[in-house]
C-alpha positions as CSV (number, residue, x, y, z in Angstrom):
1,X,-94.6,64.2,-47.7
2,X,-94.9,64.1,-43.9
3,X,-96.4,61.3,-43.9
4,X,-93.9,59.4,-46.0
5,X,-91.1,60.9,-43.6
6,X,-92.8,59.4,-40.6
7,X,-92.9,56.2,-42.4
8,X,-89.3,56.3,-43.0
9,X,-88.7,57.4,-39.4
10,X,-91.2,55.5,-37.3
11,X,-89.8,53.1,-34.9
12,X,-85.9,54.9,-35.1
13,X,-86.9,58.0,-32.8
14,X,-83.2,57.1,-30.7
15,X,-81.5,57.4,-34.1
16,X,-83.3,61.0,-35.3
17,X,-80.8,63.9,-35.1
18,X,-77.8,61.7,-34.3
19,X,-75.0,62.8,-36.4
20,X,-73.0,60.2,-38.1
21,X,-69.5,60.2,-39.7
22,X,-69.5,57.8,-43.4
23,X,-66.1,56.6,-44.2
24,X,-66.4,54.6,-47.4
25,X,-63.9,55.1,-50.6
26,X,-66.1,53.5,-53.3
27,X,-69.0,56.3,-54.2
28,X,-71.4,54.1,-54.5
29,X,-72.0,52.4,-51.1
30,X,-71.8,56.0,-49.8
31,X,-74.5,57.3,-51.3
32,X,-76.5,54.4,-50.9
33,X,-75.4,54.6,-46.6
34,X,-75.9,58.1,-46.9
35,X,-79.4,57.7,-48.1
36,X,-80.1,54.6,-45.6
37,X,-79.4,57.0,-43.1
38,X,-81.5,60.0,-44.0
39,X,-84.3,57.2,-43.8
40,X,-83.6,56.6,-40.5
41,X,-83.7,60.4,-39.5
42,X,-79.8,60.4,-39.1
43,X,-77.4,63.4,-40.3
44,X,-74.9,62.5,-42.0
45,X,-71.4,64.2,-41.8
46,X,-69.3,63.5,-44.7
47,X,-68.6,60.9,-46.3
48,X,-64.8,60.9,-46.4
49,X,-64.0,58.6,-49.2
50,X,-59.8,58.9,-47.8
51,X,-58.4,58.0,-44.4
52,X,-56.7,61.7,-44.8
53,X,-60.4,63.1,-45.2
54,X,-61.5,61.5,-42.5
55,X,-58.9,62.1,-39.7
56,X,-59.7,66.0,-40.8
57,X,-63.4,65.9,-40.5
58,X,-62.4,64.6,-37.0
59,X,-60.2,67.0,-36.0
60,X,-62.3,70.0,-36.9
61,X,-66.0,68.8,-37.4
62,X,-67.9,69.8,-33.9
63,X,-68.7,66.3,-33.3
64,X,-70.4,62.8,-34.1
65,X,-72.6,60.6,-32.5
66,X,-71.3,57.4,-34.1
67,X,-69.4,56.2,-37.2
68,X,-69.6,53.7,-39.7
69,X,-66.0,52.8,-41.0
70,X,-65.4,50.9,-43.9
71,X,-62.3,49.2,-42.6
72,X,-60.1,48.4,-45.8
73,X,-59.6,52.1,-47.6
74,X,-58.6,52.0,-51.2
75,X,-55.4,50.1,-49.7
76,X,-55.5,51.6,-46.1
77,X,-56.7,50.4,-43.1
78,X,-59.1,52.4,-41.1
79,X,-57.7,52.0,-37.6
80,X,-56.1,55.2,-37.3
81,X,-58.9,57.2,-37.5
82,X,-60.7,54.2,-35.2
83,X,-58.1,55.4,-32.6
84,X,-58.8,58.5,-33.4
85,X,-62.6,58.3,-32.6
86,X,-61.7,56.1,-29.4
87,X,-60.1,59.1,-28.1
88,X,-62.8,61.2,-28.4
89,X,-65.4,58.8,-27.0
90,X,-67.3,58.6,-30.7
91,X,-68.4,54.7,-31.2
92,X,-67.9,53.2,-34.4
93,X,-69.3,50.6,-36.6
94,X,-67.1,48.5,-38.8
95,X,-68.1,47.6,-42.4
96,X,-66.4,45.0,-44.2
97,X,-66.9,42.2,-46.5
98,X,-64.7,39.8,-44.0
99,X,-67.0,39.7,-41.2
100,X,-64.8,40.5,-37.8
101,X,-62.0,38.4,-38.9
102,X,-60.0,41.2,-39.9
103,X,-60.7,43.8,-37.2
104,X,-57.5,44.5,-34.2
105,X,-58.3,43.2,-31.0
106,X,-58.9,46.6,-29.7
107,X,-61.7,46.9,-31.8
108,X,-63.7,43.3,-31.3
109,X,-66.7,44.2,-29.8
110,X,-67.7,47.0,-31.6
111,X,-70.8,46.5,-33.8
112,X,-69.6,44.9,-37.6
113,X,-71.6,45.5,-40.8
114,X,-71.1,42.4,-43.1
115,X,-71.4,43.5,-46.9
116,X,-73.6,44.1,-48.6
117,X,-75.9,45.0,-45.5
118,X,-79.2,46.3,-45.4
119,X,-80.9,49.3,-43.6
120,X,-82.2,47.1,-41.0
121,X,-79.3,46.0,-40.2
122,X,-77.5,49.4,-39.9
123,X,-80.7,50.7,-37.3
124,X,-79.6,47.8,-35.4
125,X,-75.5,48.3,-35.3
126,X,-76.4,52.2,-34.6
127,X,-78.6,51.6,-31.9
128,X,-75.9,49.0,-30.7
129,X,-73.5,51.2,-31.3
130,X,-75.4,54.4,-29.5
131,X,-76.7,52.0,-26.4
132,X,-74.6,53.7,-24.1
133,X,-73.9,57.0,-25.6
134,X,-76.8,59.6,-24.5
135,X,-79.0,61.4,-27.1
């Protein structure tokens, strides 16, 4: 088993430990994140599948290191709780199936998952995303 988890781990040492908030509404991409990211060593903190759920875990979970946002909530955009995070100094990731074309100006530059994405791609956009955050 340990040598399977260092497999799974071995070359994401910067991502072990690092707590990250999943905000996704449809179940299935969050388990499949949430399992992408145990791979990496990552914690996970949620998912919130609701923009209400989120903004909660926010206000009263200890903190985050990063989040990945689905931007487009059963409905609901995501950029409250993007402000939200901004406040606090968490980086987030955007997922979407529209590329950057639908993020606010405000949040151009932060790292964008294109859907379907795979787990290399999310190592990348959290070490993106962490560059500048220390561990």
């Amino acid at each position: 088993m340990a040598k399977l988890e260092e497999q799974r781990t071995d070359g994401n040492d910067a991502l072990r430990g690092r707590r990250v908030l999943v905000v996704e509404d449809e179940m299935m991409i969050a388990m499949l994140v949430e399992d992408m990211l145990a791979d990496l060593g990552c914690v996970v903190v949620g998912p919130a599948h609701r923009l209400e759920d989120a903004l909660e875990l926010v206000r009263l979970e200890p903190g985050f290191d990063v989040a990945l946002l689905d931007v487009n909530l059963g409905g609901q955009p995501v950029y409250p709780l993007a402000d939200a995070l901004r406040a606090k100094g968490v980086p987030a990731i955007f997922a979407t199936g529209y590329a950057d074309a639908g993020l606010r100006e405000v949040d151009r530059g932060s790292p964008v998952l294109q859907k379907p994405f795979r787990a290399s791609e999310l190592a990348t956009a959290l070490s993106e995303a962490l560059r500048e955050t220390p561990a």
